[in-house]
N, C-alpha and C positions, 0 to 999 in steps of 0.2 A: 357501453362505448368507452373507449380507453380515453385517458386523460391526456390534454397536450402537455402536462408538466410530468417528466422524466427525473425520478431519481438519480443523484446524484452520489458519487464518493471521491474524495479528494484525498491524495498521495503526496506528501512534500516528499523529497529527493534531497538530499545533501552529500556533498562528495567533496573532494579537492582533485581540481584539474587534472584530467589525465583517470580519473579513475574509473573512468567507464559507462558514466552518464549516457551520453548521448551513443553509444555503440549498443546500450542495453534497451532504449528505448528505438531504435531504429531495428533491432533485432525484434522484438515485439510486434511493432506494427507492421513489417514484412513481413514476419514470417504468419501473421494474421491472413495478409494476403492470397495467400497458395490456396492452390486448391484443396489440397489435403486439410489443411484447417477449415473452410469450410465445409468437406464431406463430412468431416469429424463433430463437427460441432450444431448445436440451436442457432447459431446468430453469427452475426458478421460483426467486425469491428472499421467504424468509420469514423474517419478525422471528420472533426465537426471545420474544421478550418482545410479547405481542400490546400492550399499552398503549401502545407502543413505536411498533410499527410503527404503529397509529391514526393516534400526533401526528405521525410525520414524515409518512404520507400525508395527511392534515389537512393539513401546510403545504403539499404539494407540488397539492392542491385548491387553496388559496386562492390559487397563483400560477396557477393556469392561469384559473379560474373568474373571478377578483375581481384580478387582478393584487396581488395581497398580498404582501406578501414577511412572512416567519416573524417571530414578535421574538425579540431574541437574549438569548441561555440566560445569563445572569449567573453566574459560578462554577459552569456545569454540569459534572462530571465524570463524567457518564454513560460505560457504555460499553455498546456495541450489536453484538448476536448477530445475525447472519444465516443462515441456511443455504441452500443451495442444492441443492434437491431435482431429479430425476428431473423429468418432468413424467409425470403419471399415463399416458397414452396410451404412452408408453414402456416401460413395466414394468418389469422389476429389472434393475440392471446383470450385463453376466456374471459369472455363479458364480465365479469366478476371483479377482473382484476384490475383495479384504476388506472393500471399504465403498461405498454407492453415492449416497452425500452428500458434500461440502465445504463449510467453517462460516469467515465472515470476520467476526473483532473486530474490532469500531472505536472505537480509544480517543481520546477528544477532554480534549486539556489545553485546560484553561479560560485565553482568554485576558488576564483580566485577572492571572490567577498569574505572566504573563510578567511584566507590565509593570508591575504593583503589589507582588504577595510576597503572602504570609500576614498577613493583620491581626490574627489572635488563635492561641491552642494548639491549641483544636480544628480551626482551618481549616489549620493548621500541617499536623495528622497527617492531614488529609483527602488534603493535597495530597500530604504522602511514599505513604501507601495510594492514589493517584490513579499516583503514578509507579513504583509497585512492579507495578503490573498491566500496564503500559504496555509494560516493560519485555521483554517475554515475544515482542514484535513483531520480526520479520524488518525490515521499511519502517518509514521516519518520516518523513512528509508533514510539511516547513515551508513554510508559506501564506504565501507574497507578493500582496500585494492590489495590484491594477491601478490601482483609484482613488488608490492612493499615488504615483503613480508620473505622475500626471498636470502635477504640479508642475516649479518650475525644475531644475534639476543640484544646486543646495546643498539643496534638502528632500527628491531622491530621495535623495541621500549621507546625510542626517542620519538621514533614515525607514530605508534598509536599517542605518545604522551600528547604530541604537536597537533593530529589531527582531532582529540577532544579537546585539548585546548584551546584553539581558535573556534570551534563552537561556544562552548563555553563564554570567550570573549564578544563572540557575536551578540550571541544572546544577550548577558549584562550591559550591553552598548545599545541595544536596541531598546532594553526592559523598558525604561523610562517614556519610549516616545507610545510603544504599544498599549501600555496600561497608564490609562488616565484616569488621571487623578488618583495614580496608586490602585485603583480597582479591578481585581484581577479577572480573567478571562471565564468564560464558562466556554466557551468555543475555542479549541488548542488542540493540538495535537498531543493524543494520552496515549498512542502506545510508540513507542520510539525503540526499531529494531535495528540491527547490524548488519549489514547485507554484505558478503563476504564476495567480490566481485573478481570477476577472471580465474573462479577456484580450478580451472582445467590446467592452472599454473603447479598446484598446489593438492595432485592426485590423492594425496592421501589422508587429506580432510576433509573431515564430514560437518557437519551441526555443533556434534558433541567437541570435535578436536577444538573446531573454533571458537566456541564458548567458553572453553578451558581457555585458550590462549588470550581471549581478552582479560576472564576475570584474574589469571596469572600473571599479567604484567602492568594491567590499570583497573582493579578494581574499585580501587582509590578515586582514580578520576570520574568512574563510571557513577560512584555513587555522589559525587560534589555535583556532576550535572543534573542527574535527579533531583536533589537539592534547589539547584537553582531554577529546573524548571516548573516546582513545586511552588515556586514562588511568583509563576503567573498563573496558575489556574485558581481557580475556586472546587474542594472539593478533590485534594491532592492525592486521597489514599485512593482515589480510582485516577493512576497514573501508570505507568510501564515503560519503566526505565533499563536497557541494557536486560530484560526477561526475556527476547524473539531472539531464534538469529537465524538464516538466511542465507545457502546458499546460491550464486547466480553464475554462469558462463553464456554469453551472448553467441557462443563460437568457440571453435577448438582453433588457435591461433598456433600453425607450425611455419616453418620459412618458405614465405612465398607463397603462404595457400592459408585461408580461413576457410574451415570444414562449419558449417552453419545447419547442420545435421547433429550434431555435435551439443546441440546447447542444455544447460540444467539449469532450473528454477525461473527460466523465464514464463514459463505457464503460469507460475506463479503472482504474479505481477495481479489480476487484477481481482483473484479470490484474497488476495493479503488486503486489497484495497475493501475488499466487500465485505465478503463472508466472518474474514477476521473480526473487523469491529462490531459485528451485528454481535458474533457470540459474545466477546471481552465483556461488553456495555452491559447483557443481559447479565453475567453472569455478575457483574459488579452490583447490578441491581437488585440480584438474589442475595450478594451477603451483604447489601443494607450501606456499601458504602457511598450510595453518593445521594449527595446534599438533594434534596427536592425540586430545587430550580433546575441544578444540574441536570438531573434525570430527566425531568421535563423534557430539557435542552437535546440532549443527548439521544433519548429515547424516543422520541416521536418522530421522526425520521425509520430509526430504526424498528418500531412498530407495525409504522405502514409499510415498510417491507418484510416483514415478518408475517403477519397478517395474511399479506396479499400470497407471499411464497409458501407460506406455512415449513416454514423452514426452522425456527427457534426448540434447541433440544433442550432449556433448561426451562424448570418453572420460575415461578417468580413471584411474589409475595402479594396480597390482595392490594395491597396499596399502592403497588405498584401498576398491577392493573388497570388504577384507575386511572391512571396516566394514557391508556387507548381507548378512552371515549369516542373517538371518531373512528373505529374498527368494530365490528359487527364482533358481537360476543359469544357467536360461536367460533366465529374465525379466531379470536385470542383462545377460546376451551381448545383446537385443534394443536393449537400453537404449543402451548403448555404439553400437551401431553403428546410430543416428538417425539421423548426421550426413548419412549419405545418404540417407535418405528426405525426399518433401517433404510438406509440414504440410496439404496441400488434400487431397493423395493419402492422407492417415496420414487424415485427419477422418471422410473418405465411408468406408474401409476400417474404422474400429472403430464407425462407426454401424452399418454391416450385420453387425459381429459382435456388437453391442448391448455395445459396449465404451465405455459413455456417456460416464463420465470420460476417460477420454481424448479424444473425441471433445469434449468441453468446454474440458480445456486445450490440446488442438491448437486450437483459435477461440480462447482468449486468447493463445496464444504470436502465429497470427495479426493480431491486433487488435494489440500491440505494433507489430509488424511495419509496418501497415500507419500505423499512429500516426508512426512514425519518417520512414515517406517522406512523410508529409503532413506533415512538420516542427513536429509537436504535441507530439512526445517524441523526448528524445536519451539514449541509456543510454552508461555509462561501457563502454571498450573494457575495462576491467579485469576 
């Protein structure tokens, strides 16, 4: 019998106002919607908050219907529950498997906190309670906006210098209230990517053009924030700073019409949330970097989903191992030796054993995959 507790993964979002937040995440959960998503798909995607899900399908109507585009959320620090169910016609995952749902956070820092701060005490302790939930995230999506980027060489330098540096500033402003008593985190967000947003502005970049263009005009800054967010975790060399990038179009925006047919990397959305950090963690765990506790921390979450999906293509050293006592040791021997299996062959094989989740994150480790060769997404070799 499946378990009422559902895995979880948590997504921070950071952007400055106007960059495409809330158009990307109302792109998302409508276009989860349609029918075509789920003929295509194992499972449905539902707001754990119906009011929720309403307004983002509301916006994701108004672009397709009325070419609308949403208005933006002014200091919203929403965060939004997803789950991913089964689809009924499937019926229960195998008995085997402890759970037959996966649940993705999406935590959205408001972006005028980058670029403004706190105007009074109580929006002060909104924002620290805004980054204490945030925190809890494997991913951290920072939004580069395309429309920025349209200008000469000294306003895209000034626009990335400005949009890491109010990170930057957030963070050392916050440092002190988050880590108490100076004792740093083992729970943080360790892969921090650049999500290149509205690229349908900017046709003729890829992953590669974009990565270039960051480490070309702020490699400097790229690497001062690793730095400083080296200085909340416990356990720093398993971190990922400015190694991902990402791109995303909600929509093909022309005058007078959003074409929503049109979109790239938003599929992406919630294999970057999943699949990403199950591999990163293990594979950080294969080259022995991270502290014991850490791993602990980190990995046993990622275990039991590993485990249960049989989805992990890297090995991983006996002691590490021992860190999945509560997973059945043949299910970790299966696990280990992925590396020769292929993900088309693993997918069709745990559909006919009604082995859904797996059969889910074998199509988002795919969907990476195929993102990579279509130069939409570049992950760190690390």
């Amino acid at each position: 019998m499946a378990s009422t507790k559902t895995p979880e993964q948590h997504i921070a979002v950071f952007g400055e106002s106007g960059s495409g937040k809330t158009v990307l995440l109302s792109a998302l959960y409508g276009a989860a919607q349609e029918p075509e998503f789920t003929e295509r798909n194992l499972y449905r995607i539902v707001a754990d908050d119906f009011k929720q899900g309403a307004k983002l399908h509301k916006n994701y109507l108004g672009m397709r219907e009325n070419s609308r585009t949403p208005l933006a959320n002014r200091f919203n620090n929403e965060t939004y529950s997803f789950t991913l169910k089964l689809k009924e016609n499937n019926g229960q995952n195998h008995p085997s498997i402890p759970f037959n749902a996966l649940r993705l956070v999406w935590h959205d820092y408001p972006g005028e906190w980058l670029s403004h701060g706190a105007d009074s005490e109580e929006e002060a302790e909104t924002r620290l309670k805004t980054f204490n939930n945030l925190i809890q995230s494997d991913v951290a999506l920072i939004l580069v906006d395309s429309s920025r980027l349209l200008d000469d060489d000294d306003d895209i330098e000034r626009y990335l210098k400005s949009l890491l540096g109010n990170l930057k500033s957030t963070l050392l402003s916050l440092q002190d209230e988050l880590l108490h008593d100076g004792k740093k985190l083992v729970r943080f967000p360790r892969i921090w990517m650049f999500a290149l947003t509205k690229c349908d502005l900017l046709p003729d970049y890829d992953a590669y053009r974009f990565r270039d263009l960051l480490i070309g005009k702020v490699a400097g800054e790229i690497a001062d924030l690793r730095q400083i967010l080296s200085g909340f975790v416990t356990g720093n060399e398993a971190l990922s700073v400015g190694e991902d990038f990402v791109l995303t179009s909600s929509a093909k925006f022309e005058s007078g019409h959003i074409d929503l047919g049109d979109r790239v990397g938003i599929n992406l959305v919630l294999p970057l949330a999943s699949a990403l950090p199950m591999q990163r963690h293990l594979r950080w765990a294969n080259a022995r970097v991270l502290p014991g506790k850490v791993a602990k921390e980190l990995l046993n979450g990622v275990g039991l989903i590993a485990a249960a999906v049989q989805l992990v293509q890297h090995r991983f050293p006996n002691r590490i191992a021992s860190l999945f006592n509560h997973v059945q040791p043949q299910a970790m021997a299966h696990v280990a030796n992925m590396a020769d299996e292929g993900l088309e062959k693993l997918q069709k094989k745990a559909i006919q054993k009604k082995d859904f989740i797996s059969a889910i994150i074998a199509g988002f480790q795919l969907e990476l995959s195929q993102a990579e060769s279509d130069k939409v997404l570049l992950r760190s070799p690390r």
